[in-house]
C-alpha positions in Angstrom: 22.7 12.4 15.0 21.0 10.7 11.8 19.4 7.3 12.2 21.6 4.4 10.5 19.4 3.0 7.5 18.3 0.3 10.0 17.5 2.1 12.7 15.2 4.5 10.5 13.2 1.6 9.4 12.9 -0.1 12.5 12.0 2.7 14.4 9.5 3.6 11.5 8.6 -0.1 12.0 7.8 0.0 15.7 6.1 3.5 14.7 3.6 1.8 12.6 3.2 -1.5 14.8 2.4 1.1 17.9 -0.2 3.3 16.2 -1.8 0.8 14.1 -2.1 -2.2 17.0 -6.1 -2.9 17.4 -6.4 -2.2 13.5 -7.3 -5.6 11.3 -7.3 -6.1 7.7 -10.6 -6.6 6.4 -10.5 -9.8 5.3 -11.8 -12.9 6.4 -8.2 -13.6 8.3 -8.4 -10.6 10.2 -4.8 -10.6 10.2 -2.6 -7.6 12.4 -2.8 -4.3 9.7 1.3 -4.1 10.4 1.5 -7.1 8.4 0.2 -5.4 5.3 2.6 -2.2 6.0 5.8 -4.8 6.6 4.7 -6.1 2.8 4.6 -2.9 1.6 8.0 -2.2 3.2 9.4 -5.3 2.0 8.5 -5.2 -1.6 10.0 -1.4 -1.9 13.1 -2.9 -0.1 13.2 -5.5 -2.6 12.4 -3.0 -5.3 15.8 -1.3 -4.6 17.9 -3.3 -3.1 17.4 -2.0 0.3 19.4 1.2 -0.8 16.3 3.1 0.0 15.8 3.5 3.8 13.2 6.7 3.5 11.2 5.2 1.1 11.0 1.8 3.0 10.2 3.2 6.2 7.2 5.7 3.8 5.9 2.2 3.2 5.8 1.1 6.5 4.0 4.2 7.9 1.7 4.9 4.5 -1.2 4.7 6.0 -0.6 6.5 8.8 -2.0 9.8 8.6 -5.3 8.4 7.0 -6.0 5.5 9.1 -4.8 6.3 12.9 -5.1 10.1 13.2 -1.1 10.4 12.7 -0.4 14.8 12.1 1.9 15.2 8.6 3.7 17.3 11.3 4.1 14.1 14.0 6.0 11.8 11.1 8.3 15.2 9.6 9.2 15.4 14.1 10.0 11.8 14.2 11.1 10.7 10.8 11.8 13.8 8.9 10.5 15.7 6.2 11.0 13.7 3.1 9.6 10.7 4.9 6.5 12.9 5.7 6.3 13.9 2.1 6.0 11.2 1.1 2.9 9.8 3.7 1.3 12.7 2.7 1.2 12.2 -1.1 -0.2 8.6 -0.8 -2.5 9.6 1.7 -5.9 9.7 0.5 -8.7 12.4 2.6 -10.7 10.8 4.4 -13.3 13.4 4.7 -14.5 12.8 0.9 -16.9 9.8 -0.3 -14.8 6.5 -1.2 -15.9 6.7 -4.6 -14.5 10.4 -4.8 -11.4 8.8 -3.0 -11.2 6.2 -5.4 -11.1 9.1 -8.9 -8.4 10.5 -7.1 -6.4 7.7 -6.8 -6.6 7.4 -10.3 -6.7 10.9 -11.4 -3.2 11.7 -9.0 -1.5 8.7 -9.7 0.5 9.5 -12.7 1.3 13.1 -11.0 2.6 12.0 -7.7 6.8 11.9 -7.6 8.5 8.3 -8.8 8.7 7.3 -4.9 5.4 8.3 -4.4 4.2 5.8 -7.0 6.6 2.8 -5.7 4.6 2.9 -2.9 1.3 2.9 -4.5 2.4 0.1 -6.6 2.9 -2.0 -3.6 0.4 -1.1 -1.8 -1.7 -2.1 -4.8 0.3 -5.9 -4.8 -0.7 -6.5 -0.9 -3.8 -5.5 -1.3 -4.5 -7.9 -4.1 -2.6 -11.0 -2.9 -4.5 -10.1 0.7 -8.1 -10.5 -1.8 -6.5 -13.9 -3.2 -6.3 -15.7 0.2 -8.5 -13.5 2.3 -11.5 -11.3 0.7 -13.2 -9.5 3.4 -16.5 -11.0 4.4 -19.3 -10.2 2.1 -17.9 -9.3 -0.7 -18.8 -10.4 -3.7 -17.2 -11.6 -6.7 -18.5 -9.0 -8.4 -17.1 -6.4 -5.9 -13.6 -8.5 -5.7 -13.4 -7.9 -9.8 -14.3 -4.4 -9.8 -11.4 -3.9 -7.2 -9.2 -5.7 -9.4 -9.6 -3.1 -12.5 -10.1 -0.2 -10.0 -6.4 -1.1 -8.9 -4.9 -1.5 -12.7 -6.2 1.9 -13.0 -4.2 3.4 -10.2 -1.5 1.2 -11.2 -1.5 1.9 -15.0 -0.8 5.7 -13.6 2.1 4.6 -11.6 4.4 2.2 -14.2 7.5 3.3 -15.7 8.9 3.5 -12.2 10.1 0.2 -11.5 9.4 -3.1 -13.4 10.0 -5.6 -10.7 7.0 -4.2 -8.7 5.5 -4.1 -11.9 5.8 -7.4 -12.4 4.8 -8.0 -9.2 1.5 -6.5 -9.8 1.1 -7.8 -12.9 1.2 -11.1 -11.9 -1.0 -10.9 -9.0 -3.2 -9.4 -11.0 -2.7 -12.4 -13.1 -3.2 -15.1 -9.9 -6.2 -13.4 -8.7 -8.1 -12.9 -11.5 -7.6 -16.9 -12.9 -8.6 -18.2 -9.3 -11.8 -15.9 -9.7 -12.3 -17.7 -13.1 -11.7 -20.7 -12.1 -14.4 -20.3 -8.8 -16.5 -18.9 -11.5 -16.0 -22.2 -13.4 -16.8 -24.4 -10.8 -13.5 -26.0 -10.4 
């Protein structure tokens, strides 16, 4: 029997809340990581009007296979094999240098499929409205900036796919990089 839309993205959902429960986000906050995969979720559900369920419960378990050991073959078993698909064409290997990690962002971005790039694109958003209100500890400006344009370059590889999580990036792009200004400022 197929999951209802609702019950693929909860389950996906309680999935990702299971496997990623002693995981943190970086920053400062050190807020729960599932609250960075239910933003991720949200925005793509927003991003088509919820008439997405596999692509909104990809969102939800994104990081998945890179972050908490989860098998390619584990999500196609319990979510099926487009959702796997997709998890597997966001996911970065882990086994190669972050700044090799970080080219091939960039360099795959424009070739992964139109889904595949929704989800970068909102993974992108979280992760710089997360640096707005809670950079992790020790990071510098400098390193906060360069994080900035690393993202625009993913991003710029992933638009033409959908302009309100465009817009959405674009303007926290925007937000983050005036509060950085104005820190730099003094004010």
């Amino acid at each position: 029997m197929r999951d209802s839309a609702v019950a693929l993205i909860l389950r996906a959902a309680h999935f990702a809340a299971t496997r990623h429960v002693h995981q943190r986000r970086k920053g400062v906050a050190q807020e729960p990581y599932i609250n960075h995969l239910i933003e991720v979720a949200h925005l793509l559900a927003e991003a088509t009007d919820g008439a997405d369920e596999t692509l909104i419960a990809a969102g939800l378990l994104h990081d998945a296979i890179e972050d908490v050991q989860v098998t390619s073959e584990e999500l196609k078993r319990e979510f099926g094999a487009e959702v796997a698909a997709l998890v597997c064409e966001v996911t970065d290997d882990k086994t190669l240098p972050k700044e090799e990690r970080k080219r091939l962002q960039v360099e795959h971005a424009p070739r992964i499929s139109p889904r595949a790039r929704m989800i970068k694109l909102a993974d992108k958003i979280s992760n710089l409205r997360t640096l707005l209100y809670s950079p992790p500890a020790g990071w510098s400006r400098q390193r906060i900036v360069e994080y900035y344009a690393w993202a625009s370059q993913v991003v710029a590889g992933c638009r033409g796919v959908n302009a309100f999580l465009e817009a959405q990036f674009d303007q926290a792009h925007r937000e983050g990089m005036d509060r950085l200004k104005a820190e730099e400022q003094g004010q």
